[in-house]
C-alpha positions as YAML, in Angstrom:
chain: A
units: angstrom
residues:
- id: 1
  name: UNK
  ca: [14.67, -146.88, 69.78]
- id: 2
  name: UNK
  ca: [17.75, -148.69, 69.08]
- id: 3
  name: UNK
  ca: [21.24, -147.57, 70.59]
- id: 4
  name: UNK
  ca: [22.97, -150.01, 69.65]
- id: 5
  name: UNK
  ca: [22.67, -149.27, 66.15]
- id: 6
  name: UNK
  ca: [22.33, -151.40, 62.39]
- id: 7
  name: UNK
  ca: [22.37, -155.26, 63.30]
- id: 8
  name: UNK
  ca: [23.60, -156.92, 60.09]
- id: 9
  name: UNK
  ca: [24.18, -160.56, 59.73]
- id: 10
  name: UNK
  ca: [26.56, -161.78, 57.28]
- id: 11
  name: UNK
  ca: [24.68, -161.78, 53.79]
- id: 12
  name: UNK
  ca: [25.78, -161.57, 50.24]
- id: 13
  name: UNK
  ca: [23.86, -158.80, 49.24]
- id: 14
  name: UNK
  ca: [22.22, -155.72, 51.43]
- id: 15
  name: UNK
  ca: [19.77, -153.37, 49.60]
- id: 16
  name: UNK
  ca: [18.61, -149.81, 50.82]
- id: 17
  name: UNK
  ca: [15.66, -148.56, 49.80]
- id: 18
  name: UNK
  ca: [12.92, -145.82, 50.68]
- id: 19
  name: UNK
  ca: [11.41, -143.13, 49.19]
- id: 20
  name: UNK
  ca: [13.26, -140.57, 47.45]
- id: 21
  name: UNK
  ca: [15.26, -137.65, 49.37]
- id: 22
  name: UNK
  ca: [15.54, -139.95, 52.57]
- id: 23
  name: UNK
  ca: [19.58, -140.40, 52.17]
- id: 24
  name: UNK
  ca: [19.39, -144.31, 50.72]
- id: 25
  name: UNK
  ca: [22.81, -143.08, 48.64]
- id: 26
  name: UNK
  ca: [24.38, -141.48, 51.71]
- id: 27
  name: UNK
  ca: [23.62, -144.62, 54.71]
- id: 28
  name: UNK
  ca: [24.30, -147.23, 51.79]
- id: 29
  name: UNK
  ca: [27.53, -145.36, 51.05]
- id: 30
  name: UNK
  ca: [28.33, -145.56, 55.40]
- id: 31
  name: UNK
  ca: [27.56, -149.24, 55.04]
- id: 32
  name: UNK
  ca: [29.63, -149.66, 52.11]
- id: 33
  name: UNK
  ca: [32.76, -148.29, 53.67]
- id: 34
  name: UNK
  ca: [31.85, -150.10, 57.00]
- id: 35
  name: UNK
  ca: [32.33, -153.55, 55.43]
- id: 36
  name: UNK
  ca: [35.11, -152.43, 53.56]
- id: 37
  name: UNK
  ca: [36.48, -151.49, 56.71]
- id: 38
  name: UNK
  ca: [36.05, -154.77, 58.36]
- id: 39
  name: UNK
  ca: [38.07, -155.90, 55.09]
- id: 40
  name: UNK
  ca: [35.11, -157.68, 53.09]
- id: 41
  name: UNK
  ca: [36.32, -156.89, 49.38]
- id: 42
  name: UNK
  ca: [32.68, -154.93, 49.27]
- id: 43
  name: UNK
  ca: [31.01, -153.40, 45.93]
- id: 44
  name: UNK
  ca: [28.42, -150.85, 46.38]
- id: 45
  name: UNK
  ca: [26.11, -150.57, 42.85]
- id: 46
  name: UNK
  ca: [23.73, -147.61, 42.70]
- id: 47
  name: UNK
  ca: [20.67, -148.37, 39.81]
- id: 48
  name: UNK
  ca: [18.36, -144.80, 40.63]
- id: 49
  name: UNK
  ca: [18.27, -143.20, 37.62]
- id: 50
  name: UNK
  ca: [20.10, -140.30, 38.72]
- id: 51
  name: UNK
  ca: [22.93, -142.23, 40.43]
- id: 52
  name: UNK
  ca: [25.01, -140.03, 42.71]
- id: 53
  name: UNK
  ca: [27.98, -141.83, 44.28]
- id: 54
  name: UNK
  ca: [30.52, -140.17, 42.25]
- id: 55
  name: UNK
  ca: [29.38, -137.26, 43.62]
- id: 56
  name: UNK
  ca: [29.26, -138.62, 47.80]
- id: 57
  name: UNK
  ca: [32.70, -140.31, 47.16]
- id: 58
  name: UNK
  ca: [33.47, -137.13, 45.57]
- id: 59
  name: UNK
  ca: [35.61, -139.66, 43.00]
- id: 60
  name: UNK
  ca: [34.46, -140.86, 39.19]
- id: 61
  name: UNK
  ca: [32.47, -143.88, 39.35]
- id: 62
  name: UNK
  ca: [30.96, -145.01, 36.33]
- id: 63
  name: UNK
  ca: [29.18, -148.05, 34.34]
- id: 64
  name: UNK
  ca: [32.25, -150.76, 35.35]
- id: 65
  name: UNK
  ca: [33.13, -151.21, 38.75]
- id: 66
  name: UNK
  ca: [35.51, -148.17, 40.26]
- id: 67
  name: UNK
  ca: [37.97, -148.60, 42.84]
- id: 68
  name: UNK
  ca: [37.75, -145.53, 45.90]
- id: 69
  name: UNK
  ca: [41.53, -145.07, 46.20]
- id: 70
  name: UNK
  ca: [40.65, -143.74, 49.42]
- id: 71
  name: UNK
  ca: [39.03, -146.77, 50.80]
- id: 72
  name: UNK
  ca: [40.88, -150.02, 50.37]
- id: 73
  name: UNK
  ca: [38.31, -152.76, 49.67]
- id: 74
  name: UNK
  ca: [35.83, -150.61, 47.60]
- id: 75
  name: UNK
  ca: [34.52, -150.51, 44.26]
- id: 76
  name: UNK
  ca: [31.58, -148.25, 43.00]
- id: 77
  name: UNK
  ca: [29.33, -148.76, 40.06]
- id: 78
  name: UNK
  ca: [26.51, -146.70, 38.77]
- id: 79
  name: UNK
  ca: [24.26, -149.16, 36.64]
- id: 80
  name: UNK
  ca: [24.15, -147.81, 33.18]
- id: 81
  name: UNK
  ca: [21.19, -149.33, 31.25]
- id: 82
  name: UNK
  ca: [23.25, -149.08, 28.16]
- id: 83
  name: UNK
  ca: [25.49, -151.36, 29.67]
- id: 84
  name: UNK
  ca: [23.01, -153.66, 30.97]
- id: 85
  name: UNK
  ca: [21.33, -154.08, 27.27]
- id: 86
  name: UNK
  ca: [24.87, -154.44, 25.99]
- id: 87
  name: UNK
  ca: [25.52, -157.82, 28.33]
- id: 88
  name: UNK
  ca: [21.77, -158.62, 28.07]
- id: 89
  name: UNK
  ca: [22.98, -158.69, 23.87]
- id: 90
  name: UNK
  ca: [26.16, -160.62, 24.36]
- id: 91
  name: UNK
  ca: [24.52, -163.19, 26.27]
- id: 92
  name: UNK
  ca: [20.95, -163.98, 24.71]
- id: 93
  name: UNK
  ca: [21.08, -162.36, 20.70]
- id: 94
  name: UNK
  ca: [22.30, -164.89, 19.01]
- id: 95
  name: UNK
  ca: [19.59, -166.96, 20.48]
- id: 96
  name: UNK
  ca: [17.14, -164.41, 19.82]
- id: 97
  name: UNK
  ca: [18.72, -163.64, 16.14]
- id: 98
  name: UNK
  ca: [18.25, -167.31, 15.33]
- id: 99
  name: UNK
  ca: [14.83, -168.07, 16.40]
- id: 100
  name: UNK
  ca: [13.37, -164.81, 15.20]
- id: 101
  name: UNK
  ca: [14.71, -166.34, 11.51]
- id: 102
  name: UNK
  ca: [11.91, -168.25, 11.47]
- id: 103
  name: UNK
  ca: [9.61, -165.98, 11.56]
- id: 104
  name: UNK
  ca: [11.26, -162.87, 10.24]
- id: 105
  name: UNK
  ca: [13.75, -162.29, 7.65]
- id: 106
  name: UNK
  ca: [15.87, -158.66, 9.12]
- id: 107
  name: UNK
  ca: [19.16, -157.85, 10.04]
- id: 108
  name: UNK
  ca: [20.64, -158.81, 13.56]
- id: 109
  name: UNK
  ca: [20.39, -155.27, 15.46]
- id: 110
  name: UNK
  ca: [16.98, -154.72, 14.14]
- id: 111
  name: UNK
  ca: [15.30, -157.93, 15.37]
- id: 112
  name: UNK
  ca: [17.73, -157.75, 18.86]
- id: 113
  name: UNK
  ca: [16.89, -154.00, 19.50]
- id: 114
  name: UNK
  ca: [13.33, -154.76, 19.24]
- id: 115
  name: UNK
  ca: [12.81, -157.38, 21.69]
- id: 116
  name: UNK
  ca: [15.15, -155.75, 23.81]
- id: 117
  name: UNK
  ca: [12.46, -152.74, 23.94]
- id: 118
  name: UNK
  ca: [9.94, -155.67, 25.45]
- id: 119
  name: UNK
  ca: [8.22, -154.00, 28.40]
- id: 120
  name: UNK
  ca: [10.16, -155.63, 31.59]
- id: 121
  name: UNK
  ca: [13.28, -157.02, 29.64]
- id: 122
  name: UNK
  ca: [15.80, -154.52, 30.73]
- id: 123
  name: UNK
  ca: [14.77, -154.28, 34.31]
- id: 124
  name: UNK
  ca: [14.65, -158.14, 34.53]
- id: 125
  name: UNK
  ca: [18.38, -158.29, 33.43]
- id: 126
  name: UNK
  ca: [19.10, -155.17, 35.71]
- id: 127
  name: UNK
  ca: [18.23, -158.09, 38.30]
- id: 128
  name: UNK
  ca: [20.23, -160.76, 36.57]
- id: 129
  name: UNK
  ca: [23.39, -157.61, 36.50]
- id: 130
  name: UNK
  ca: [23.09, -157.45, 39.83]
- id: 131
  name: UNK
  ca: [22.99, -161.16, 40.76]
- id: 132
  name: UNK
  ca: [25.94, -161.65, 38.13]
- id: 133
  name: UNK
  ca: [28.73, -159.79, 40.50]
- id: 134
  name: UNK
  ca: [27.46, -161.97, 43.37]
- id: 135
  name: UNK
  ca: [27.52, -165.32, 41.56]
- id: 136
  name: UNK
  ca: [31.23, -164.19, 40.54]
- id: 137
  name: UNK
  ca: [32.54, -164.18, 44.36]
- id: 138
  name: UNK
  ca: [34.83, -161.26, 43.53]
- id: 139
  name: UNK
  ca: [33.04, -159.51, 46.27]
- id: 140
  name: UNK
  ca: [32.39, -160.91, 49.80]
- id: 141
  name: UNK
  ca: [29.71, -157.71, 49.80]
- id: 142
  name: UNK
  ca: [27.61, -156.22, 47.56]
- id: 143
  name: UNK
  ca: [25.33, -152.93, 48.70]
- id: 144
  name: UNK
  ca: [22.40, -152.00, 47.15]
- id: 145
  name: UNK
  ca: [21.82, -148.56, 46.85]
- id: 146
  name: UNK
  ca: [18.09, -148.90, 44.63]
- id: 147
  name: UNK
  ca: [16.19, -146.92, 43.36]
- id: 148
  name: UNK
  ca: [13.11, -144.94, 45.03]
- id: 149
  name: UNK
  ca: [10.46, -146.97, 46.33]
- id: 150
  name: UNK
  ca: [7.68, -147.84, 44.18]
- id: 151
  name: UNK
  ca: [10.34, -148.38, 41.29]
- id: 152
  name: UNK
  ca: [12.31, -151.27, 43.59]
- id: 153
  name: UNK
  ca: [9.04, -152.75, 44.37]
- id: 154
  name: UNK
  ca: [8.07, -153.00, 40.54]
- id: 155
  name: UNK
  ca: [11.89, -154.06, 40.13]
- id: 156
  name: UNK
  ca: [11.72, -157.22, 42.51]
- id: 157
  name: UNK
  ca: [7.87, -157.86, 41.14]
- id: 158
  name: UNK
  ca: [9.05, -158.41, 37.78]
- id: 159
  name: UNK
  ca: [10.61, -161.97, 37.57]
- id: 160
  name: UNK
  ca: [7.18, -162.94, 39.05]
- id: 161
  name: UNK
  ca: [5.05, -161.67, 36.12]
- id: 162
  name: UNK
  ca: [8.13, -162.39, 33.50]
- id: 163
  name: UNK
  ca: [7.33, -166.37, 34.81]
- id: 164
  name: UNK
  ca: [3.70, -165.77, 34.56]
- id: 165
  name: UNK
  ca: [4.08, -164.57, 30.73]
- id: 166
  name: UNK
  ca: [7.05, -167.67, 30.38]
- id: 167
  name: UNK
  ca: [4.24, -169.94, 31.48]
- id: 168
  name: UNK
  ca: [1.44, -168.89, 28.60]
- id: 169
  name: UNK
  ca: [4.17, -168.06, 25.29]
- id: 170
  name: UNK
  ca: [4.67, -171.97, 24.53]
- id: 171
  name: UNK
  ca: [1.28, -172.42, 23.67]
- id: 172
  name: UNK
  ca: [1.17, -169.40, 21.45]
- id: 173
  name: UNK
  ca: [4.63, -169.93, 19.67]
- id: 174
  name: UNK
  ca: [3.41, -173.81, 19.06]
- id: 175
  name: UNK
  ca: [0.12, -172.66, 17.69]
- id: 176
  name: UNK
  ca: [2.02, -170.82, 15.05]
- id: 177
  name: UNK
  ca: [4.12, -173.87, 14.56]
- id: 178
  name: UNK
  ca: [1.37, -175.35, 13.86]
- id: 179
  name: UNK
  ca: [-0.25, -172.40, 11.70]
- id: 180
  name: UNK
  ca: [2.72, -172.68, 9.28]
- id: 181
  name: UNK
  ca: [3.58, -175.60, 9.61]
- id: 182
  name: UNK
  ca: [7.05, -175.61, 10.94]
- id: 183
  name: UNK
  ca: [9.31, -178.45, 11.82]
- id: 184
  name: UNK
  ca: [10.70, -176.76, 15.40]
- id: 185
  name: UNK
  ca: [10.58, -173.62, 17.03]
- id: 186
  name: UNK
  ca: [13.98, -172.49, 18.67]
- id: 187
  name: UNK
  ca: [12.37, -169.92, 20.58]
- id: 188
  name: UNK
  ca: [10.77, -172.64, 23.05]
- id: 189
  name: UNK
  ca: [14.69, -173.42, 23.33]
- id: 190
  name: UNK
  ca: [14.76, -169.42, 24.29]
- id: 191
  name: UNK
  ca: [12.19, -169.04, 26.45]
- id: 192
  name: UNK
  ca: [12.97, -172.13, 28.96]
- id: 193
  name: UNK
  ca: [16.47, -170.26, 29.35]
- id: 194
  name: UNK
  ca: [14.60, -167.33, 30.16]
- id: 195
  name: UNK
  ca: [12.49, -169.18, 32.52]
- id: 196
  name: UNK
  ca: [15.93, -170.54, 34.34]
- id: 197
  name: UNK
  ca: [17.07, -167.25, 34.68]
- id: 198
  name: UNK
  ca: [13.61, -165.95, 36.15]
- id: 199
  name: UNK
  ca: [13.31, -168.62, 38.88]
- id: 200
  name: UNK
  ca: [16.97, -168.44, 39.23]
- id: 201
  name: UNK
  ca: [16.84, -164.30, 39.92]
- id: 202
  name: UNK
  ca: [13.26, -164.91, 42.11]
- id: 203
  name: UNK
  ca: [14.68, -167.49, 43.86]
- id: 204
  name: UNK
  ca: [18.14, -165.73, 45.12]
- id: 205
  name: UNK
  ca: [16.24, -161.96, 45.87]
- id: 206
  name: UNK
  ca: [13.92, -164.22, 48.14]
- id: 207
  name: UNK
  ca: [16.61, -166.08, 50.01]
- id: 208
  name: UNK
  ca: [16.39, -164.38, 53.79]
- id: 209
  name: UNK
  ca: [20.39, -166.19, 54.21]
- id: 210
  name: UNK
  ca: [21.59, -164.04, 51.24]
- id: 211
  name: UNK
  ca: [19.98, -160.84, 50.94]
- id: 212
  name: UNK
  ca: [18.60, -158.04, 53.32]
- id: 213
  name: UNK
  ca: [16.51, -155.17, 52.62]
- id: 214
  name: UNK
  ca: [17.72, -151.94, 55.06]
- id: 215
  name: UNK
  ca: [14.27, -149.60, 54.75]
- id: 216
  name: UNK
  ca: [15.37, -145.67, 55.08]
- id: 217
  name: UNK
  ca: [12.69, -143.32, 56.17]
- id: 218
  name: UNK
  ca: [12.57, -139.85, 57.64]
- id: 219
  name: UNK
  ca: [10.33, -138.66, 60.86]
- id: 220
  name: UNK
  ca: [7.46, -137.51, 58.52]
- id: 221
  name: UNK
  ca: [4.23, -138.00, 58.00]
- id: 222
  name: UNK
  ca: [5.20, -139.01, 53.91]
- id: 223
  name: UNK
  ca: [8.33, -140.67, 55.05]
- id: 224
  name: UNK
  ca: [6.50, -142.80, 57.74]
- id: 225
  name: UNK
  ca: [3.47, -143.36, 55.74]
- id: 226
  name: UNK
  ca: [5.43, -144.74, 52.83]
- id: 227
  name: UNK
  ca: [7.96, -146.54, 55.05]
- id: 228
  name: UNK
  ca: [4.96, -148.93, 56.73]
- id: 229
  name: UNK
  ca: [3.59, -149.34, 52.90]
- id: 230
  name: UNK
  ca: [7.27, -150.54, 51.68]
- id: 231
  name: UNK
  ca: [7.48, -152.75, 54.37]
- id: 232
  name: UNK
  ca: [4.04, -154.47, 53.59]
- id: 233
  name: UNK
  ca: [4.54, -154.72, 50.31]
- id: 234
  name: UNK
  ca: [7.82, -156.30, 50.54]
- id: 235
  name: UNK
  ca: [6.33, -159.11, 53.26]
- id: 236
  name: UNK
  ca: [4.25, -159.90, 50.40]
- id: 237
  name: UNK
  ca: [7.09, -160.17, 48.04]
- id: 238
  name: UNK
  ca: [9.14, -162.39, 50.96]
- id: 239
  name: UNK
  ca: [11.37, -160.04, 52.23]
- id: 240
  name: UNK
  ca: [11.71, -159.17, 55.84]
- id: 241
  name: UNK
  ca: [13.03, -155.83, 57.33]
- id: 242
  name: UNK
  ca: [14.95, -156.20, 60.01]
- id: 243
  name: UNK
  ca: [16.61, -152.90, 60.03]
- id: 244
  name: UNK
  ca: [14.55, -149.33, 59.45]
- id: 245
  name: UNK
  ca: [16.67, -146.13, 59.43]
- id: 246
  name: UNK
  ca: [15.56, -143.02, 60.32]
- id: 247
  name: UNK
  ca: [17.28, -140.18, 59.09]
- id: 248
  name: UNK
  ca: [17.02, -136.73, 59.75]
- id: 249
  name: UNK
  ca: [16.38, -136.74, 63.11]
- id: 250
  name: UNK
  ca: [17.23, -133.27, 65.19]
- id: 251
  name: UNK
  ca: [18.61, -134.05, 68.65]
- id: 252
  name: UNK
  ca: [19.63, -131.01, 69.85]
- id: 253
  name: UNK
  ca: [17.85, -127.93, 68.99]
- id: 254
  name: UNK
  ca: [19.27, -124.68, 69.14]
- id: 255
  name: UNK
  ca: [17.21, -122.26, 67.66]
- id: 256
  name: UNK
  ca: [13.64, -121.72, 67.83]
- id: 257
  name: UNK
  ca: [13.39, -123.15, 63.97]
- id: 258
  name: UNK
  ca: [14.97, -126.65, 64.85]
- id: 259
  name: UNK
  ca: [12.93, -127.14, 68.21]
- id: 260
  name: UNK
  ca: [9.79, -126.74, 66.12]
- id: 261
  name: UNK
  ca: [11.51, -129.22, 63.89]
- id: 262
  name: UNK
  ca: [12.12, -131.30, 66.80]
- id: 263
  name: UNK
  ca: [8.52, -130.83, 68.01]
- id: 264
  name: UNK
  ca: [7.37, -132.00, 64.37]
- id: 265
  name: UNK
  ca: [9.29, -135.31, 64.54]
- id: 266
  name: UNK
  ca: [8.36, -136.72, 68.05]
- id: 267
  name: UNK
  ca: [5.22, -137.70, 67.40]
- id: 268
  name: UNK
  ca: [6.16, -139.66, 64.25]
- id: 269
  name: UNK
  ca: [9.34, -141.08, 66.16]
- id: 270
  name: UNK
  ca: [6.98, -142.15, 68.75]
- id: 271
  name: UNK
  ca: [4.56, -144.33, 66.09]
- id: 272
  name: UNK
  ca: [7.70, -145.80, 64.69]
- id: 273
  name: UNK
  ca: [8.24, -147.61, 67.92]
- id: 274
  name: UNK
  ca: [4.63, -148.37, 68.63]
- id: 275
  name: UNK
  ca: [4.24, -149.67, 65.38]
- id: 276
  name: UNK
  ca: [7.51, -151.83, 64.88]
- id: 277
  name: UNK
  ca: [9.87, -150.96, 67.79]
- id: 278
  name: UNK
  ca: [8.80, -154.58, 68.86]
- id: 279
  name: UNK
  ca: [10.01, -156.37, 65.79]
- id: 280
  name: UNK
  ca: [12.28, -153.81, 64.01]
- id: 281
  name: UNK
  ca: [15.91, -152.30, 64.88]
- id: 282
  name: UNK
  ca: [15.21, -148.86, 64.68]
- id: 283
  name: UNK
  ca: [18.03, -146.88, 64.51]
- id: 284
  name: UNK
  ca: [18.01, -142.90, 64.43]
- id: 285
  name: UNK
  ca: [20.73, -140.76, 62.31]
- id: 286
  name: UNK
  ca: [21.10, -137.22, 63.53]
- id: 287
  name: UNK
  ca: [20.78, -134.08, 61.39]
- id: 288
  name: UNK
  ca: [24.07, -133.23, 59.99]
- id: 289
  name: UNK
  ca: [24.68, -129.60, 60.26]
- id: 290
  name: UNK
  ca: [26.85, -130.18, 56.59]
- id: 291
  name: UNK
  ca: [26.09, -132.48, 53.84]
- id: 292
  name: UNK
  ca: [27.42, -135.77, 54.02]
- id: 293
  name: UNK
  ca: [30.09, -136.17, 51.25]
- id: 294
  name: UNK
  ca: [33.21, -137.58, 50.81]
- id: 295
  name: UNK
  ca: [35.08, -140.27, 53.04]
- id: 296
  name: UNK
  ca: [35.06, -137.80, 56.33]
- id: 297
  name: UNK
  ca: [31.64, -137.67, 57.09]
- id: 298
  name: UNK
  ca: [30.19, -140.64, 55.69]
- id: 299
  name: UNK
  ca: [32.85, -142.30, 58.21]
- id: 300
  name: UNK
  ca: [31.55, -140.12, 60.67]
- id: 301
  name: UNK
  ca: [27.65, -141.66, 59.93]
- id: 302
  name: UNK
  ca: [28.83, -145.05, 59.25]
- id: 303
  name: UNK
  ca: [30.33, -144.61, 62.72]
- id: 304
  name: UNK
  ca: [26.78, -143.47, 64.57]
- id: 305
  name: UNK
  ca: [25.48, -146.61, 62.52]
- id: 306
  name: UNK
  ca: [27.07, -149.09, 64.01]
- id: 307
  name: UNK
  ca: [27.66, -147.04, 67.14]
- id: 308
  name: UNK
  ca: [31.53, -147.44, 66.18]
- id: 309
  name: UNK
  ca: [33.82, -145.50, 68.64]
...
């Protein structure tokens, strides 16, 4: 295993991810406040559903970016889906407004709304939000704390199949141009824009120089199981782990409850580095006797994550 703890090259964006319960909000946060540290103007942006970094800065963060008074350098935002139709709006309904008036003759907000509700449109632009406060170079950092798993996965699948659907609708919107007979159909216009954005998102959450995945996993067999899954699965996708956390570990028992624990977790410990101690930097994260909240202990983890004295 690792001692020397998180090896991070300098990228533009660094995503945590795992299963749920594993502490992605709570090693994200460490990270978050590590860069900020090293004075990197650093964002962190939760998108789980059920965000939680007001409550481990134990400070209101909402839907625009927050500043932690506490932590010069830091800004929080929990991604609000409301917030990310509301750009997705600004930016694309008056395209979408005027080439649904060929078709369709309703008001504004009814015609927007609807395609909005298009399966895949709001998580695509939750890609496009993210990629929008790197493109803006107001942060040297942005951390990643996403949502569980399988949801991520889908998440960074999605400009993929949004291409593959980009690629077919010109043949179906021309067929109806040439059904009734129209002289031009704007949303071709739309749908290459769309396209630009895809390959544009695809392109950027693929690029090894400007974004890293950090896997989180516990010393279990669901936690290990689903942690070797994640990793194949994002291989596929073109992402490469470099870094797997394990959290949770007990180090020193003393009770008979926590050496069973301890007991529990060797074995899986042990298949972590068979399986990718070669290739991986493993690094373990004790058992906190507390919860880690608030700017004291997550310095105190960010500190046994990059073995900071």
């Amino acid at each position: 295993m690792s001692l020397s703890g998180v090896s991070l090259s300098r990228k533009r964006v660094v995503m945590f991810g795992g299963k749920g319960g594993v502490g992605k909000t709570s090693t994200s946060a460490s990270a978050a406040l590590h860069f900020a540290a090293a004075g990197l103007r650093t964002l962190i942006i939760s998108s789980d559903l059920s965000p939680s970094l007001s409550d481990i800065f134990e400070a209101e963060v909402g839907a625009t970016e927050t500043p932690i008074s506490a932590v010069p350098n830091l800004w929080a935002l929990e991604v609000n889906t409301d917030e990310v139709m509301r750009r997705w709006k600004a930016k694309f309904g008056a395209q979408i407004y005027e080439a649904s008036q060929v078709f369709l003759n309703m008001p504004y907000d009814e015609i927007v709304d609807y395609v909005g509700m298009a399966p895949g449109i709001q998580e695509e632009f939750l890609l496009d939000f993210v990629l929008d406060k790197v493109r803006g170079n107001e942060y040297d950092m942005v951390v990643w704390d996403t949502a569980p798993a399988g949801d991520t996965l889908r998440l960074l699948e999605l400009p993929h199949r949004f291409l593959e659907h980009l690629r077919t609708a010109p043949k179906v919107y021309l067929r109806v141009r040439d059904k009734l007979q129209l002289g031009s159909v704007p949303f071709l216009e739309l749908i290459e824009s769309w396209r630009s954005l895809s390959e544009e998102v695809a392109g950027f959450f693929r690029d090894e120089a400007m974004v890293e995945f950090v896997l989180v996993t516990i010393p279990e067999a669901l936690g290990v199981f689903q942690a070797r899954r994640t990793m194949d699965d994002l291989t596929k996708f073109g992402l490469h782990v470099k870094n797997l956390l394990v959290n949770f570990v007990v180090d020193n028992p003393d009770s008979d409850f926590m050496r069973r624990r301890q007991a529990m977790q060797q074995p899986y410990l042990q298949q972590l580095e068979k399986d990718v101690g070669g290739t991986l930097c493993i690094t373990r994260i004790p058992l906190f006797a507390e919860e880690v909240k608030g700017i004291d202990r997550l310095s105190q983890m960010q500190r046994l994550l990059f073995r900071v004295q």
